[in-house]
N, C-alpha and C positions, 0 to 999 in steps of 0.2 A: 504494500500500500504506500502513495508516493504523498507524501506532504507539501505543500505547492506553496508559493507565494507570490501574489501576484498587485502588482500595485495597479491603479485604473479600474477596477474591477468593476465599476456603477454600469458599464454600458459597453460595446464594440468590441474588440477582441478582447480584450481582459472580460469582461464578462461571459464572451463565449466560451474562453477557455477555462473558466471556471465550472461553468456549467456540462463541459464535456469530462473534465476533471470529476467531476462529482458523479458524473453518470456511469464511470468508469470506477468506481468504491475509492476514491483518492480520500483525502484528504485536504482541505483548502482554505487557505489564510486568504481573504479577500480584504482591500485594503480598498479603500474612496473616500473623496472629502465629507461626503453623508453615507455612510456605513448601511441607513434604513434603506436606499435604494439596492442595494446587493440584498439585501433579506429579501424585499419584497420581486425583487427579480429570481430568486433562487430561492422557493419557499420549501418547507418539508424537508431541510437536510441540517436543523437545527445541530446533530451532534457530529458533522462531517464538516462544519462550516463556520469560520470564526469571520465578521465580516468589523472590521475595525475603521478609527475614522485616522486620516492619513495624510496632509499635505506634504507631497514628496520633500519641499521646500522646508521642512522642517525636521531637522539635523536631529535635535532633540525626541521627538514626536517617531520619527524613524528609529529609532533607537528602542523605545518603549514597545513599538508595535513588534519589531524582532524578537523580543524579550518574552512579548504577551502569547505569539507564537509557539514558543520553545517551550515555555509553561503550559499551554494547553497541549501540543501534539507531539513535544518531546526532542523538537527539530525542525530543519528544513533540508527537504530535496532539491527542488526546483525553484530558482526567482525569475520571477517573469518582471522584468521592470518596462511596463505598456505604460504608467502612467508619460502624458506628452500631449502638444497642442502644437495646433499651425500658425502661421503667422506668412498673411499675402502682402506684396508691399514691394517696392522695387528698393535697393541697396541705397540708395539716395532717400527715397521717401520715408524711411525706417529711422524713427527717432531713438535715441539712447537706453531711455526707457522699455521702449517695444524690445530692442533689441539683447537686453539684460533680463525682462520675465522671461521671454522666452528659451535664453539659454538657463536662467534659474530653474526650469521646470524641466525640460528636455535632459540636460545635461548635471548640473549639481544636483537636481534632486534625484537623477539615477544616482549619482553618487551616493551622496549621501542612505540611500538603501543599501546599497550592494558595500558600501563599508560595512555596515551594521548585521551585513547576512553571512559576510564573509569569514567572521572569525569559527561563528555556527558551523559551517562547511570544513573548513580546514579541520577545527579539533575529531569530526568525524572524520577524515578522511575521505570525503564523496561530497560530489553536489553538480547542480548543473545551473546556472546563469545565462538566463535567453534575454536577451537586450533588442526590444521592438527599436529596429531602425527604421529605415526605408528605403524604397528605390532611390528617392532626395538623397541619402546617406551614399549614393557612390556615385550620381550626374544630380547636377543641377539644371534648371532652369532659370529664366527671366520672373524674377514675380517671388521667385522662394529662396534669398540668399543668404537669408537668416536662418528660416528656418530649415535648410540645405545645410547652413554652416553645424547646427544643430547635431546635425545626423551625421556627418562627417567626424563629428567629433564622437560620436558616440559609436563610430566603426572603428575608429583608431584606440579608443579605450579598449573594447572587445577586442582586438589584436591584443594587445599589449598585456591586458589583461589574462588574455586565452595561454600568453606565455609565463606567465609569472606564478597561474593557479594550479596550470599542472601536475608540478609537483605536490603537489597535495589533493588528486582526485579531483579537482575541481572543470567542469568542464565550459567554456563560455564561446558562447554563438548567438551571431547578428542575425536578426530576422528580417527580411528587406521587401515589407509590401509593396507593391503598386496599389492601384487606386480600387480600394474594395466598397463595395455598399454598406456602409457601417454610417456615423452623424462627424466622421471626419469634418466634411465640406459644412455644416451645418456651423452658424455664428458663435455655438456655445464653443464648438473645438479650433475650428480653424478662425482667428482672429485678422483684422485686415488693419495695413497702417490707417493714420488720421490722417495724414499727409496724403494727396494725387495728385500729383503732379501732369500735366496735360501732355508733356516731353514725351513720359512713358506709356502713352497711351497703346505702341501698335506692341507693347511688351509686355512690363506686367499689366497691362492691363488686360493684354489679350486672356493671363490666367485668370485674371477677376472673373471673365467672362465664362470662361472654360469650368472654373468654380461653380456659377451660377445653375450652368448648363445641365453639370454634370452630377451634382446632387441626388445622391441615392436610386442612380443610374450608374454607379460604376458597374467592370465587370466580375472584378472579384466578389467570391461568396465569403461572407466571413466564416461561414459553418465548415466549409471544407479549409481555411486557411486557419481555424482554429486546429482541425483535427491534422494540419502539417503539423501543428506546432506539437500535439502532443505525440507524434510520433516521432519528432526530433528531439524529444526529453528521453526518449526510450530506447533511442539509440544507442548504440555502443561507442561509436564513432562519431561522431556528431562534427558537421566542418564549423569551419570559422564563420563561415554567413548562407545565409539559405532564403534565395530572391523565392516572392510567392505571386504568381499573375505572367502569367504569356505577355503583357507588357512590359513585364519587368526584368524577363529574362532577354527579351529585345532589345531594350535601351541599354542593359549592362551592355550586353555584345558589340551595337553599336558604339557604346564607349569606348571601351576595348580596343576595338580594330582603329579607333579616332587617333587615339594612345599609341598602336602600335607603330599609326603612319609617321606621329608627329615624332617619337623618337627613332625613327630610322631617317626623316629626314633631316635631323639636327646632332645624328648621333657622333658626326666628327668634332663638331664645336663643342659639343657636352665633353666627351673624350679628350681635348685637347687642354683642359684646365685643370689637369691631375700634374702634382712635382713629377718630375721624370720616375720612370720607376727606379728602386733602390733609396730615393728620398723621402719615404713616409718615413713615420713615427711609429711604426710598429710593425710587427711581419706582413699585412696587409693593407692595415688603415681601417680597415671593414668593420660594423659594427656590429654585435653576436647577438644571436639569437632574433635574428628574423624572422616574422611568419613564410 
């Protein structure tokens, strides 16, 4: 029986995967900033189900909830850290503000969980940390470079992370939606700057538009992108990142090959600004333990 923790839980994938979690005998720590919406969304699993209140943003508050956890169910298997929000807005039109909740949520306050889950997992020996990125987390667009910057950073912790937990059972993988039918698009999660500037209209504005449009019309199902996720807890092997949506696996690819063109045709001037070889600072120069 797998103990789960999952932050976001009130609604979209953190609530699906909760709910397939439970349907499966698990066990599940559901966390939201109003805890009665997980109840009332997941009724009847009263002794398989702790649904707590959670603002990831709160260092302290995360700390207590990990705690509250391990006292009821003895541990943690799985952290699913879903809680996250969008923010539409071109890089110019994004004020300081906008641009600091948004990493505070996205970013510190994954942190601040996955500090707090970690020490839990190492003393066992086992654990798995799934870090809801997004397709945003490996290409960006016009219209998302904050909340792109977001996700970027939250692929590079998941690297770096996935190297460091190793040694200790610990296993961590990016989860990298494209655009599913969940309340993403909807003003309660995806935020828009104050600022529009007319400049940006055939840009981000075009995603305003594409936002607009595409609300609770994407084509991802969350039901089957929940049940990737629970089968990428139960994996053995689990990679580093696992895109979810035939769109998302197309725009990696296209990036990819974007990538491959642009270092092959700059790969002599890149090459050209190493000390001659025999003049590094160390038998290679190279820095250890890469993904």
């Amino acid at each position: 029986m797998t103990i789960w923790f999952i932050t976001g839980a009130s609604r979209g994938f953190g609530l699906e995967i909760a709910r397939q979690a439970l349907a499966q005998g698990d066990r599940v720590v559901a966390t939201a900033r109003d805890p009665r919406a997980v109840e009332a969304a997941l009724p009847g699993n009263s002794g398989r189900l702790l649904a707590l209140a959670l603002d990831v943003t709160d260092t302290g508050r995360a700390a207590e909830a990990v705690a509250a956890a391990v006292d009821r169910f003895g541990g943690i298997d799985v952290l699913v850290n879903n809680a996250g929000r969008g923010l539409l807005g071109a890089v110019e039109e994004t004020s300081d503000a906008e641009a600091r909740a948004i990493f505070d949520i996205n970013v510190f306050g994954l942190l601040a969980v996955t500090r707090a889950v970690l020490p839990v997992m190492r003393r066992r020996g086992s654990g798995r940390i799934i870090n809801l990125s997004s397709v945003g987390g490996f290409v960006s667009w016009a219209g998302s470079g904050l909340y792109c910057a977001t996700k970027f950073a939250v692929e590079a912790l998941t690297e770096s992370l996935r190297i460091e937990a190793a040694p200790f059972g610990v296993q961590v993988t990016a989860v990298e939606p494209g655009p599913f039918r969940t309340d993403f698009l909807d003003p309660s999660s995806l935020h828009r700057t104050a600022a529009v500037l007319d400049a940006y209209a055939t840009s981000s504005g075009a995603l305003r538009t594409w936002a607009d449009d595409t609300n609770h019309g994407q084509a991802g199902d969350p039901v089957k992108g929940a049940a990737a996720v629970l089968l990428l807890a139960a994996t053995a092997e689990p990679p580093t990142r696992l895109p979810l949506g035939a769109a998302t696996v197309t725009d990696i690819e296209d990036k990819l090959a974007r990538v491959a063109r642009e270092v092959d045709a700059w790969r002599e001037v890149a090459r050209s600004t190493d000390f001659p070889a025999g003049e590094g600072s160390g038998p290679t120069g190279e820095l250890p333990c890469a993904v």
